[in-house]
N, CA, C and O of each residue as an XYZ file, in Angstrom:
476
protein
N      28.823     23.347    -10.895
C      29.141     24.590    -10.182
C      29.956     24.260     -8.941
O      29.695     23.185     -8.402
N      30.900     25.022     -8.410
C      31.908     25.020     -7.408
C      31.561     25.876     -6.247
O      31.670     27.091     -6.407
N      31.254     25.527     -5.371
C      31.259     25.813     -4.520
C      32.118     26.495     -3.148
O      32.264     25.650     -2.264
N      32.713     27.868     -2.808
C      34.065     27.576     -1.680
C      33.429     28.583     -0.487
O      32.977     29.713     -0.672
N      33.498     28.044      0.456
C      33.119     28.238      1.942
C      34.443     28.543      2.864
O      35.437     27.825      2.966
N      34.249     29.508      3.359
C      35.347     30.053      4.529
C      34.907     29.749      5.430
O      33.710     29.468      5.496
N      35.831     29.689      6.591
C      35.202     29.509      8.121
C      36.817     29.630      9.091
O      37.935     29.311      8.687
N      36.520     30.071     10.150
C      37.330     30.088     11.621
C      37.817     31.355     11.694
O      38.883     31.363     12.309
N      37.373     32.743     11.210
C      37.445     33.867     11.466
C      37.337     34.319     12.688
O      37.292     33.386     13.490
N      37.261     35.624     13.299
C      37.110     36.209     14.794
C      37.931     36.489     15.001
O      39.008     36.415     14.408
N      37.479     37.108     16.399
C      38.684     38.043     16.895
C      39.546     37.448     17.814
O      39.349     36.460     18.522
N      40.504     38.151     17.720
C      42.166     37.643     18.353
C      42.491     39.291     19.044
O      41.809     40.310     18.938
N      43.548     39.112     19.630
C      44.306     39.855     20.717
C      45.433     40.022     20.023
O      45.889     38.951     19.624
N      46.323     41.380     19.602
C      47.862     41.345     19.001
C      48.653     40.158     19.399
O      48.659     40.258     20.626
N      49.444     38.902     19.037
C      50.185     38.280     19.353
C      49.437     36.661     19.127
O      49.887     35.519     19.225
N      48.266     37.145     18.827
C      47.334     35.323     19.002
C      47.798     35.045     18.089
O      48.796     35.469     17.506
N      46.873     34.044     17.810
C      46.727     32.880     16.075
C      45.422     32.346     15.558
O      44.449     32.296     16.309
N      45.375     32.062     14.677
C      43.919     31.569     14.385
C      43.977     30.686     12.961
O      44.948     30.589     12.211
N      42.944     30.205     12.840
C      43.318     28.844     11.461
C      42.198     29.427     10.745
O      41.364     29.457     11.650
N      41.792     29.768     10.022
C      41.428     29.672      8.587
C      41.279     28.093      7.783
O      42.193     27.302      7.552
N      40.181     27.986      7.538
C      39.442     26.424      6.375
C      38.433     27.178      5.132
O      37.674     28.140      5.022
N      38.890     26.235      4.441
C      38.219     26.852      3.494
C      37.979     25.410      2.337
O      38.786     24.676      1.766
N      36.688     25.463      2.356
C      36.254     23.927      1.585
C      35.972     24.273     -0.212
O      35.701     25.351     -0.741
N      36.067     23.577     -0.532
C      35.548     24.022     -2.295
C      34.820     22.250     -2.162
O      35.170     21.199     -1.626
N      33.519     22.777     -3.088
C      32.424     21.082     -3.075
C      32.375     22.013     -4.008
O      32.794     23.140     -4.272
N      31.066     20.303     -4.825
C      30.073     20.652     -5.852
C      30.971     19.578     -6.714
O      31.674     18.768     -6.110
N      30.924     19.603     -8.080
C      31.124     19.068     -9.533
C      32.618     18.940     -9.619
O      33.191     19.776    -10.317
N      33.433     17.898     -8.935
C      34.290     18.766     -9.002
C      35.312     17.432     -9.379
O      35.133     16.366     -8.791
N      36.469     17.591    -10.473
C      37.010     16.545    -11.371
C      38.562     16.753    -10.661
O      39.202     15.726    -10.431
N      39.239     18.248    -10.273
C      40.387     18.301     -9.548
C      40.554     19.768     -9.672
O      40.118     20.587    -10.482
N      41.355     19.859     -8.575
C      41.628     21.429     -8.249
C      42.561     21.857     -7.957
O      43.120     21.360     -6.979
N      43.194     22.997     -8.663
C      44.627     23.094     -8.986
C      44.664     24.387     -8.221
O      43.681     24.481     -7.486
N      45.415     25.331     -8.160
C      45.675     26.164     -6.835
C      44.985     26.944     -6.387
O      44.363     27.737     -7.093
N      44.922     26.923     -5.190
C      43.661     27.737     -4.085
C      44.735     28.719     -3.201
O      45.808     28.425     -2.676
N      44.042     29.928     -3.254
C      44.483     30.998     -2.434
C      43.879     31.735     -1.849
O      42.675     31.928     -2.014
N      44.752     32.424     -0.866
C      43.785     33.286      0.267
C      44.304     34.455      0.056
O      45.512     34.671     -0.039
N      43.244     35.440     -0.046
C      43.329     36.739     -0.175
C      42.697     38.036      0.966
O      41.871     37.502      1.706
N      42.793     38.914      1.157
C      42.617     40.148      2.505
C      42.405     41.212      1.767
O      43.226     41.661      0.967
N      40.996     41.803      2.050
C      40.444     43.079      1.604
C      40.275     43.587      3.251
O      39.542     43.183      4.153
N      41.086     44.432      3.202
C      40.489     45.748      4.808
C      39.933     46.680      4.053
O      40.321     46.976      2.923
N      38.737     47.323      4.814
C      37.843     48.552      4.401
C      38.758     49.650      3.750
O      39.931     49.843      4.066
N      37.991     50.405      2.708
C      39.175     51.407      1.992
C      40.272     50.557      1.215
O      40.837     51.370      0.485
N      40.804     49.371      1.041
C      41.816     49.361      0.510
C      41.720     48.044     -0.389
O      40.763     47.275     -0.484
N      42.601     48.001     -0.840
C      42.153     47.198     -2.556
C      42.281     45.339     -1.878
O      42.845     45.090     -0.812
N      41.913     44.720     -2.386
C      42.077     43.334     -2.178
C      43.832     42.613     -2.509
O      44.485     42.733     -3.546
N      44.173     41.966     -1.380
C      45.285     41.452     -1.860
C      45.797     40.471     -1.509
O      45.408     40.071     -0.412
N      47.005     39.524     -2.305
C      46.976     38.186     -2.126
C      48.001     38.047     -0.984
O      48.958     38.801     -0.806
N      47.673     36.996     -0.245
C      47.879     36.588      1.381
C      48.521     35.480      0.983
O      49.619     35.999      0.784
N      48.689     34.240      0.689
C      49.364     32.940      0.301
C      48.894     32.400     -0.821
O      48.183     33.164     -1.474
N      49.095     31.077     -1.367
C      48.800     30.582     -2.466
C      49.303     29.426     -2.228
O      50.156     29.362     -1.342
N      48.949     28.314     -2.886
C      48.993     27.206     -2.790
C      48.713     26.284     -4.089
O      47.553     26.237     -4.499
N      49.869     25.439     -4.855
C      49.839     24.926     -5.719
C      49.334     23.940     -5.823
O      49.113     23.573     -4.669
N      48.875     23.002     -6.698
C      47.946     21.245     -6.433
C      49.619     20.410     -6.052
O      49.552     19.338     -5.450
N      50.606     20.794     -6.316
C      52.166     20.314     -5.684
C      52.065     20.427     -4.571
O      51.860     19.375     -3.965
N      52.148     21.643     -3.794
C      51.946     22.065     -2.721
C      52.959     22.997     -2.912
O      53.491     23.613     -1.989
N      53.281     23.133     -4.263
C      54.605     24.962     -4.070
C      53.723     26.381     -3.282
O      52.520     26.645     -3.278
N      54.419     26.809     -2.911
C      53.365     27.891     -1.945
C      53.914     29.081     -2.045
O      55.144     29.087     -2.105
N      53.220     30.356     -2.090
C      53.933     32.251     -2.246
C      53.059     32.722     -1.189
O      51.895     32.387     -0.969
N      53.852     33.617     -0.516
C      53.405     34.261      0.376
C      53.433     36.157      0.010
O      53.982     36.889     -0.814
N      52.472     36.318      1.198
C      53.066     37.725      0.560
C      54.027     38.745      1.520
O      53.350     39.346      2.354
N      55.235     39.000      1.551
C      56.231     39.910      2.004
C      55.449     40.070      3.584
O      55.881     39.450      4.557
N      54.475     40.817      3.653
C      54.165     41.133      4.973
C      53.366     39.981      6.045
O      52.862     40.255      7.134
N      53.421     38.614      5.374
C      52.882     37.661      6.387
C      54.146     36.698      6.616
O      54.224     36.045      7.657
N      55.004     36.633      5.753
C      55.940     35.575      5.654
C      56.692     35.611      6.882
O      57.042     36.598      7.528
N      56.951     34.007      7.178
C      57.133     33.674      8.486
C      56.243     33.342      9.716
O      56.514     32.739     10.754
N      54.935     34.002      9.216
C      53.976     34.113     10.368
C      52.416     33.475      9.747
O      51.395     33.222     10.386
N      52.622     33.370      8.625
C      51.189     32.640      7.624
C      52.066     31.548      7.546
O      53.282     31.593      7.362
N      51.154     30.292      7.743
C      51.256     29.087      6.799
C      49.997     28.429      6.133
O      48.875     28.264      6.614
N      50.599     28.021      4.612
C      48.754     27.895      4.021
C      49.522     26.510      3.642
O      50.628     26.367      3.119
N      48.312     25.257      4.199
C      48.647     24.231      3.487
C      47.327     23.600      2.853
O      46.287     24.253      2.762
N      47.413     22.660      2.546
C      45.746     21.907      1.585
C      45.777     20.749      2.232
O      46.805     20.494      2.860
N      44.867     19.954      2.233
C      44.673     18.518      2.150
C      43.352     18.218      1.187
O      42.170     18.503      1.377
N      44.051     17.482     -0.003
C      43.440     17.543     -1.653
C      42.377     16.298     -1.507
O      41.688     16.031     -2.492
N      42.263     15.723     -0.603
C      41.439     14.278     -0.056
C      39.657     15.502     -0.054
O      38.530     15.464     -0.548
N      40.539     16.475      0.906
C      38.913     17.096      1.375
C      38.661     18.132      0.644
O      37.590     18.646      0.965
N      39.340     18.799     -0.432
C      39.225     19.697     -1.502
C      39.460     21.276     -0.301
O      38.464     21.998     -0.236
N      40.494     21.640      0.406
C      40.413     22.210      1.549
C      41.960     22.359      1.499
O      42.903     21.608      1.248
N      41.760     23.997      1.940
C      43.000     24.582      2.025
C      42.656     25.576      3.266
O      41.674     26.295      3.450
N      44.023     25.317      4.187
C      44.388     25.953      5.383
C      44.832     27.366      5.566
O      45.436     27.787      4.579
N      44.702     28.261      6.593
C      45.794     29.082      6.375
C      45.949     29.447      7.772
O      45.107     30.119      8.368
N      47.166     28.950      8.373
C      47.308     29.281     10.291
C      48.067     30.765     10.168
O      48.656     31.042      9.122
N      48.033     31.557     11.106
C      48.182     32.660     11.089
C      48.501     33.262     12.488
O      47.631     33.804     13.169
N      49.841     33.134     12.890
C      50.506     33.449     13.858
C      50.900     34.459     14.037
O      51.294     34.997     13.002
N      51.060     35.396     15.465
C      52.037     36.672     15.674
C      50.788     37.852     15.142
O      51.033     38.992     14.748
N      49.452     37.231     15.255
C      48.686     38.906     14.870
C      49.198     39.550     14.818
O      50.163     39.555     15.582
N      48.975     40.914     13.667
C      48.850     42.308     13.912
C      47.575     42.858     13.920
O      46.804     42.341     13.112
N      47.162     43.701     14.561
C      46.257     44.792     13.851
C      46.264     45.338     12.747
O      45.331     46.025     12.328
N      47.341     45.099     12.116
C      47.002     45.526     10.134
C      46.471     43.796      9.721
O      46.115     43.474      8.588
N      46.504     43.183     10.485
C      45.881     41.722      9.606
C      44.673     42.041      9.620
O      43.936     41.200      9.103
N      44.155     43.001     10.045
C      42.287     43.006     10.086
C      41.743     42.846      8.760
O      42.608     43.144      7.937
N      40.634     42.489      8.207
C      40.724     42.078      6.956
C      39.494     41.022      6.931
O      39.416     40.116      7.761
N      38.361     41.258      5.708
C      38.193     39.590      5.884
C      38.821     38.855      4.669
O      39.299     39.253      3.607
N      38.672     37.855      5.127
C      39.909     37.117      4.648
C      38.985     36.112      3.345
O      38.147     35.371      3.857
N      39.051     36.049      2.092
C      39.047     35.701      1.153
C      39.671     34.217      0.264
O      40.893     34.122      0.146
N      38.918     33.295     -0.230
C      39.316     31.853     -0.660
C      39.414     32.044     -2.112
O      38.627     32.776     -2.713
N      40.240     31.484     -2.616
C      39.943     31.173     -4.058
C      40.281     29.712     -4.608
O      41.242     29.058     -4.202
N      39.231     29.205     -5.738
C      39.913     27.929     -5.705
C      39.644     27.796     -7.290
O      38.527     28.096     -7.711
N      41.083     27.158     -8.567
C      40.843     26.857     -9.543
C      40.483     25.465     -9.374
O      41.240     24.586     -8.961
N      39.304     25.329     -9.715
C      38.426     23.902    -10.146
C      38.244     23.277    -11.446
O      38.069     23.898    -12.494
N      38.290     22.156    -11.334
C      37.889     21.248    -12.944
C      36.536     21.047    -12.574
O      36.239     20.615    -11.460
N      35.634     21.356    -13.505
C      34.004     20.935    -13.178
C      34.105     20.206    -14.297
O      35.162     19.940    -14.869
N      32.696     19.776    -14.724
C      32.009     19.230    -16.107
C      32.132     20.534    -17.110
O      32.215     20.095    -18.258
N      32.166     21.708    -17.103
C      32.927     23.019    -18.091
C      33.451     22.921    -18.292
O      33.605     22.984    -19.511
N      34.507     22.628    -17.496
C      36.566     23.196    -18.168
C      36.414     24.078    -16.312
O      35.510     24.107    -15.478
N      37.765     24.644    -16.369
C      38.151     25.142    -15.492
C      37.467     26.371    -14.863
O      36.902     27.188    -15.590
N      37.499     26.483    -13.841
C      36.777     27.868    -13.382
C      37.465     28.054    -12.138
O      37.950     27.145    -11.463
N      37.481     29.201    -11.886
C      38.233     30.067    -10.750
C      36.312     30.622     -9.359
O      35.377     31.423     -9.351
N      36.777     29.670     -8.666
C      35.518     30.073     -7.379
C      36.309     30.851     -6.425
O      37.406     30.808     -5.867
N      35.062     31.720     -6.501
C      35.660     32.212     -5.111
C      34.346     32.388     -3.613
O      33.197     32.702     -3.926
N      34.671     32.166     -2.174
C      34.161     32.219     -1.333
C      33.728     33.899     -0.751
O      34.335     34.913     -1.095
N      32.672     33.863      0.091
C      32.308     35.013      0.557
C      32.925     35.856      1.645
O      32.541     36.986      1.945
N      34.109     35.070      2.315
C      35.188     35.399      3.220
C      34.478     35.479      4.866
O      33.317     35.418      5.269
N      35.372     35.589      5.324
C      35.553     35.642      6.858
C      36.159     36.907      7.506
O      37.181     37.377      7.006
N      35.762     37.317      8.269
C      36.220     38.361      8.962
C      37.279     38.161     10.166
O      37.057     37.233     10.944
N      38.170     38.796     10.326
C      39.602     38.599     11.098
C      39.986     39.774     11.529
O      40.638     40.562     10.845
N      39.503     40.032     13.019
C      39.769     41.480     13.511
C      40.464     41.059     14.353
O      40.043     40.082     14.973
N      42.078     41.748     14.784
C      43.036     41.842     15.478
C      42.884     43.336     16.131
O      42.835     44.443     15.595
N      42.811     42.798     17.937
C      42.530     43.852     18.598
C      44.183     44.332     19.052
O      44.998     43.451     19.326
N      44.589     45.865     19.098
C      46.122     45.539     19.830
C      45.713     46.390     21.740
O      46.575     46.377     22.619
């Protein structure tokens, strides 16, 4: 079983930054792309960056330039720095990670972090 843990959420001021970690443990043989995703109250869940086991990376239209998601595959851990707040970034913020266990592949996902941008 796979395990993925968020952490470095809180609140920021319009214009801050903040880092986002996000670990995947447990059974784990290699892990091929992990992404971060943003559900705000009322509105549907949606994808924030992505990150390939290459390191090819997609962003989404309204962070680009101001998200950067990188990994370091040593600690099974993917980043996501997050510059130039808005108050529409409020959101908690969501991990996903495709894992190789002793199964075959499985898609984990974490319980998220909360990210309130005050303006």
């Amino acid at each position: 079983q796979v395990q993925v843990v968020e952490s470095g959420g809180g609140l920021v001021q319009a214009g801050g930054s903040l880092r986002l970690s996000c670990a995947a443990s447990g059974r784990i043989f290699s892990i091929g792309a992990m992404g971060w995703y943003r559900q705000a109250p009322g509105k549907q869940r949606e994808l924030v960056a992505s990150i390939g086991s290459g390191g090819s990376t997609n962003y989404a239209g309204s962070v680009k330039g101001r998200f950067t998601i990188s990994r370091d595959n040593a600690k099974n851990t993917v980043y996501l720095k997050m510059n130039s707040l808005k108050p529409e970034d409020t959101a908690v913020y969501l991990c996903n990670a495709h894992a190789q266990g002793p199964t075959g592949w499985v898609l984990s996902w974490g319980r998220g972090t909360q990210v309130t941008v005050s303006s």
